[in-house]
N, C-alpha and C positions, 0 to 999 in steps of 0.2 A: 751266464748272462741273464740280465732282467729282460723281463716282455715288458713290462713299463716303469720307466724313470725320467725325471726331468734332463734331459738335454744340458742347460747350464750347468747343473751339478757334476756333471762329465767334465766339466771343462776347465783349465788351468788358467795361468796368468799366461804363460806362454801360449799358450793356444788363441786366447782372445790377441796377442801381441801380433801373431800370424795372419789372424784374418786381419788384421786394419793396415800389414803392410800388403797384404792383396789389394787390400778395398785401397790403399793407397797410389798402387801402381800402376791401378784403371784410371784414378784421377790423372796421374800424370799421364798417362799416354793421352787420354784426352785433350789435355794440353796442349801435348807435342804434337798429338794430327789438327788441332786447332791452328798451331801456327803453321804449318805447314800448307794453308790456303794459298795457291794461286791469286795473283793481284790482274786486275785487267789492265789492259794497254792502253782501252780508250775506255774517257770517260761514258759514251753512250752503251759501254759492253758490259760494264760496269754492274747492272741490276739482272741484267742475264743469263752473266758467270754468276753470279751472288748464288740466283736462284738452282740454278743448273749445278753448281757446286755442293750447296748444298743438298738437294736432293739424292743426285746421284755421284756426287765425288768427281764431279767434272767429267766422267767414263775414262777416270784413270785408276780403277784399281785393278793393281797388277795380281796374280798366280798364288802367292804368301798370304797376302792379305784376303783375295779371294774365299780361299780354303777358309782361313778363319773365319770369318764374319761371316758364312754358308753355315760353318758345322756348328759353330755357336748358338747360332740364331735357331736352331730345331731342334734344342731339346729343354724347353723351360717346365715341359710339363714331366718335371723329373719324376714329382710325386705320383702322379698320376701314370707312369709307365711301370715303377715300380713296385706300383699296388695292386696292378695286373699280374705281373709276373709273380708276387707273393702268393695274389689268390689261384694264379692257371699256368705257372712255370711257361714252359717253351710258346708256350699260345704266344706271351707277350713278342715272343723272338720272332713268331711269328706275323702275326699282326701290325704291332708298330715297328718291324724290321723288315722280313722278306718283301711284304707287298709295295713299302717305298722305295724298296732297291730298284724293285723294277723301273719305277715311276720316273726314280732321277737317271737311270741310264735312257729310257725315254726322252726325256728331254734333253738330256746332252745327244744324243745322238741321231736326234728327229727334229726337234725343235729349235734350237740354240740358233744354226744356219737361217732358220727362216724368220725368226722374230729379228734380228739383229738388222737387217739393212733398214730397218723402219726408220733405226733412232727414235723409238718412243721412248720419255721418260716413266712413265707407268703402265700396268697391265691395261689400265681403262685407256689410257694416252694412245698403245697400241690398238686396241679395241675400234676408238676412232678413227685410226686410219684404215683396218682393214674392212670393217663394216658400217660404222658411222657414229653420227652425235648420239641415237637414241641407243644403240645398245651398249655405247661408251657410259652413258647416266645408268643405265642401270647396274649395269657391270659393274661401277664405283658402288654403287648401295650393295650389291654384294660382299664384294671385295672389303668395302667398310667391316660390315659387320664378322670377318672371316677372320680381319685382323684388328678386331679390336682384342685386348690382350685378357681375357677374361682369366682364361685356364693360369697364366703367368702370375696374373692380380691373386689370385686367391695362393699360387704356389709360396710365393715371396712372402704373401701374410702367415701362411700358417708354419713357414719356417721363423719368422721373427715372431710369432707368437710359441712356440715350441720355448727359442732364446731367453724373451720378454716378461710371455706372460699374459701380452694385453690384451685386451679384446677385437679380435680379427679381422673387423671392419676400420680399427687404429692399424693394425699393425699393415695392413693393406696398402694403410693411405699413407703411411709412412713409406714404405717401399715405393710406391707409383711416386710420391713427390720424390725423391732421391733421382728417380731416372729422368724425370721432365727437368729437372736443373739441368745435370749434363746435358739433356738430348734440344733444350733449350740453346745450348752455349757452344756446341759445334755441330748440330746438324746430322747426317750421314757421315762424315767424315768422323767424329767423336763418337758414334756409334762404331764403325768399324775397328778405329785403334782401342779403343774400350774390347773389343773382342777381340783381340789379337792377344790381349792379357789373359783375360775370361775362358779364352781357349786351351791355350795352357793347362791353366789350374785345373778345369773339371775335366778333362782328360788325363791327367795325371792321378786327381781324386780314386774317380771310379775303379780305375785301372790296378791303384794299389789295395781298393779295398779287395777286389777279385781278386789278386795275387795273394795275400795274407790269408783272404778265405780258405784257399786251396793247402796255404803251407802249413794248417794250420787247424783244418779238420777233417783235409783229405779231398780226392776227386767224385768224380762220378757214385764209387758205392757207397761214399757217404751220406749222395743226396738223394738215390735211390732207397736206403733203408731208412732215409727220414722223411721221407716228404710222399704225398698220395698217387698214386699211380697216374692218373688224371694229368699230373704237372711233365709227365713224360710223350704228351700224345700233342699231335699241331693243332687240334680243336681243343684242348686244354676241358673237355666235356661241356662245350658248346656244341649247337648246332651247324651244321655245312651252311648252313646259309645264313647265320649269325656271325661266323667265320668272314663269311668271303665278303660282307658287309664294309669290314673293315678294306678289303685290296681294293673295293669302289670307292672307300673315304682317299686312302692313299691315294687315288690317281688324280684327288683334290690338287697334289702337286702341280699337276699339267696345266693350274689356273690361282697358281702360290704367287698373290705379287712381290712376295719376298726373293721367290727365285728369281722372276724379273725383274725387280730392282737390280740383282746382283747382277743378272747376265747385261742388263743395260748400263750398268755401270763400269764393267771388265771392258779394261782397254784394247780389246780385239774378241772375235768369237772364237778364238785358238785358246784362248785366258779361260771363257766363259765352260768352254768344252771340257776341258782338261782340268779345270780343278772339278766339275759337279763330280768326275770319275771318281778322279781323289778323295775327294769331302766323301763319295760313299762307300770306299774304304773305309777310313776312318770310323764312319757310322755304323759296319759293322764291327767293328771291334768294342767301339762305345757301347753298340746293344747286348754283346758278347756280354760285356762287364756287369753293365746294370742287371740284363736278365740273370746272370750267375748270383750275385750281387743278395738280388733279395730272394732266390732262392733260397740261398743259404743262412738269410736272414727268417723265412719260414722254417727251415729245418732245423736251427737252432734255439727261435723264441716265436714258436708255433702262435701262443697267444698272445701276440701283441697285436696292436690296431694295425690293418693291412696299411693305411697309406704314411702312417709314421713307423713302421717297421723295418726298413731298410737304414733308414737315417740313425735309428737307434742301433741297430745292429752294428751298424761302423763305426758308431763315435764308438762303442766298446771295444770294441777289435782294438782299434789301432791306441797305438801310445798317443802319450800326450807330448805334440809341438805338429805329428801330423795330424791330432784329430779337430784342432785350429785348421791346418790346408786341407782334410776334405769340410770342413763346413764353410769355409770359403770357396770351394772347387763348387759346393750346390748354390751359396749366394750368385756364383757365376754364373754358374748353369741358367739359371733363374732369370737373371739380370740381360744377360745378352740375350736371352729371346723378347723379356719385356720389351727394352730400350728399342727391338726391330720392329717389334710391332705397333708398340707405341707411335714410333718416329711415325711408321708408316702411315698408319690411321689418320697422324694428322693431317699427312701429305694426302691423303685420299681427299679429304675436308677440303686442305687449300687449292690443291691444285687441278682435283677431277669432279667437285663436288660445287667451290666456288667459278661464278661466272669469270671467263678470260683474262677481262681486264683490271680483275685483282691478283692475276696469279703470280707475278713475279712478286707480290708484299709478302716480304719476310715476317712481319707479325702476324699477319693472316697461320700461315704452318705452324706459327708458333701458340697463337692465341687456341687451335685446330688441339695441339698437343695436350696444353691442359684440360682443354674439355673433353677427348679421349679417356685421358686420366682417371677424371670423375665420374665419368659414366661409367668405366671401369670397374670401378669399387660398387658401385650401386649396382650393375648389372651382376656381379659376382657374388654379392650377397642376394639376389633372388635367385639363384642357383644351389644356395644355403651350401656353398665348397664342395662340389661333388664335379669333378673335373670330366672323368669320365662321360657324365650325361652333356656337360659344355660340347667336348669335342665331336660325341657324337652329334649333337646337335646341330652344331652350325657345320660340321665338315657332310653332314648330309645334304644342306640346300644347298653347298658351291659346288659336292661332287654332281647332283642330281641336276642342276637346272644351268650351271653357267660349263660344266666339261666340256661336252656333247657340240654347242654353236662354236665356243675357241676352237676346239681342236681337230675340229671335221673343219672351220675355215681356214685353219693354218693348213691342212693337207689337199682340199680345195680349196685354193685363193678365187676368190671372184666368183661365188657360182653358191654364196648365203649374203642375202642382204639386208640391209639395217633392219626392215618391218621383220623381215623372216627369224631374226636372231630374237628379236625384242619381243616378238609375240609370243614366241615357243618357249623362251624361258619364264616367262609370266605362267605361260600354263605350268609350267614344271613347279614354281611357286605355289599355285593353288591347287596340283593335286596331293603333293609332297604335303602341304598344311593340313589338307582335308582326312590325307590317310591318318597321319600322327596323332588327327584327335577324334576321327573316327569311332565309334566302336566296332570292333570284330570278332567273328567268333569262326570257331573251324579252321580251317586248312590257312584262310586269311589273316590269322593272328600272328602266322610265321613269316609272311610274307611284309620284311621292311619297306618304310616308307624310300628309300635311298633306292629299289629298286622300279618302283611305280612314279615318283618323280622323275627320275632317269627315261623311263619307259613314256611317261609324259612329253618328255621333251623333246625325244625323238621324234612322237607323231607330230606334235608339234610342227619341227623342221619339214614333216613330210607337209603337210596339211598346207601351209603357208609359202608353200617353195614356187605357187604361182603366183604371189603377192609381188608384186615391185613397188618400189618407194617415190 
């Protein structure tokens, strides 16, 4: 196999025939959950259901659809998992796998119960009623920035630049405008049946490329006598505390508006409970695959660029008509985490960000989504494509400053109040900022900002806990 070749040149008539009957049969499902909107009975309910519908699917998504649109939606930073696993083998299995398992059985089995009698429409919506208006605004400026789709924006471009050709910042804006159409033209609900196809495919993708790897170069001692001894250890030769870094970003989940979206839109918290189980099933086997995936893409074309490595390793493996459906199985992959984040971003804008009495305006969400979009592409080229640094980034200020007040008020109801929430996450903000550009030297250069934010927030909570509002 090559460590470097152009992608298209891989590729057949049949293959491209395959991806545009994928990329065809997300349009249509689109469609079909398009017409499938609920009509109101009365005309004053009318802008309500509109809004409520679209947002959250009216809180009628059942079990099937659940699963899909949960497992779809986490994993757009395809490249960026698999560049891990290229450069530190099991670390990746570890990191972006062990430590979220935990996180989602946490929440199904801690949390689900208790968020659900709110009936909020958003994490900030909930936010509001457990603690108040000010730690609702800020929670939304977190939450913004958590899910603005950056890591996805650059995923999508530098697969249609691999395709294309273009220049990255085109192929970017090409992909983001593709999903503002659809996510323009059915809401949450076009976002969901859009992942019920999308699920499919990159599960199927990844699955076959690890099965073919296996048939095909052998198991285990073939990736022990090619690959550096390092890729067989759970720090992958990182640091324990480099390491564990990562299980503080994962329990980012415990304040993922995407998980809330979903559990507020599951037509009971029986729905909500029982597919996150599911979906992390599924997730491991998905990280089973990927981390095999581009191991075996290190052990066979050692010198190839870590974050286009695995993609090129597969389109070679496989024949030509599946090497069309896994490059549609990663458009997917791609696309249904964009499309959730996107959607969501904009609904942070209209409906947690804009004043009340705009929020049932369906152009407002919509007008919210393009400009997500664009800032998208812009933000993701001052990150010059390096995915990795993105997620550590932002998944450090949501684990470090917003975890800590949700999830001690969820376990305490009534006993953190709005000033007490608002003030302690601010401090978490400004020490969290002050470490990361700090300079240090010694014992302190090991010590992440993600643990000193965190460690922030808490005095924080302590400090302010005789504050009343």
């Amino acid at each position: 196999m090559q460590s470097s070749v152009q992608i298209d040149q891989l590729l057949s008539a049949w293959d491209y025939a395959v991806i545009s009957v994928v990329m065809l049969l997300t349009i249509v499902a689109v469609v079909v959950g398009h017409q499938l909107r609920p009509v109101a009975s009365k005309l004053e309910n009318e802008q309500e259901l509109s809004i409520l519908d679209h947002l959250i699917m009216g809180r009628q998504l059942t079990l099937p659809l659940f699963v899909a649109t949960l497992v779809a939606t986490w994993y757009g930073g395809i490249f960026g998992v698999t560049r891990i696993a290229f450069e530190k083998g099991i670390f990746n299995f570890i990191t972006q796998g062990v430590f979220w398992y935990v996180a989602y059985i946490i929440f199904a089995l801690f949390l689900v119960n208790r968020i659900t009698p709110y009936q909020a429409v958003t994490l900030p919506d909930l936010i509001n009623k457990m603690f108040g208006p000010k730690s609702a605004k800020l929670s939304a400026l977190f939450n913004f920035f958590n899910v603005l789709p950056i890591v996805y924006t650059i995923s999508i471009g530098l697969l249609l630049q691999m395709l294309f050709h273009g220049p990255l910042w085109l192929m970017m804006a090409i992909g983001v405008g593709i999903v503002i159409i659809y996510s323009l033209f059915g809401g949450f609900r076009a976002v969901v049946f859009s992942d019920l196809v999308q699920f499919f495919v990159m599960c199927s993708g990844v699955l076959l490329v690890a099965l073919l790897s296996y048939l095909r170069w052998g198991g285990e001692d073939f990736l022990v006598a090619n690959l550096p001894a390092s890729h067989f250890t759970l720090t992958g030769g990182e640091g324990i505390a480099t390491t564990l870094v990562w299980g503080f970003i994962a329990l980012s989940t415990l304040v993922d508006p995407n998980f809330y979206q979903r559990v507020f839109a599951a037509k009971s918290p029986q729905v909500a409970k029982r597919g996150i189980l599911i979906s992390t099933l599924i997730w491991v086997v998905f990280d089973i695959c990927t981390t095999a995936g581009a191991m075996y893409a290190r052990a066979v074309i050692p010198d190839a660029t870590s974050e286009h490595a695995y993609l090129i390793y597969s389109v070679q493996l496989l024949p030509h008509g599946l090497r069309g459906f896994f490059i549609a199985g990663i458009i997917a992959t791609i696309l249904s985490t964009l499309d959730s984040y996107l959607f969501l971003a904009g609904a942070t804008i209209s409906y947690d960000l804009t004043p009340k009495r705009f929020r049932n305006h369906l152009v407002i969400q919509q007008t919210g989504i393009v400009l997500v979009g664009i800032l998208s592409v812009v933000v993701a080229l001052l990150f010059d494509g390096n995915i990795r640094v993105v997620w550590k980034t932002l998944g450090s200020y949501s684990a470090a400053c917003l975890l800590l007040p949700v999830v001690l008020g969820q376990l305490l109801p009534n006993r953190i109040s709005d000033r007490q929430f608002f003030m302690s996450s601010i401090l978490g903000v400004v020490v969290t900022t002050y470490w990361y550009w700090a300079p240090r030297v010694g014992f302190w250069k090991s010590v992440d900002e993600i643990y000193v934010g965190a460690l922030a927030t808490l005095v924080g909570l302590l400090i302010f806990s005789k504050l009343s509002d």
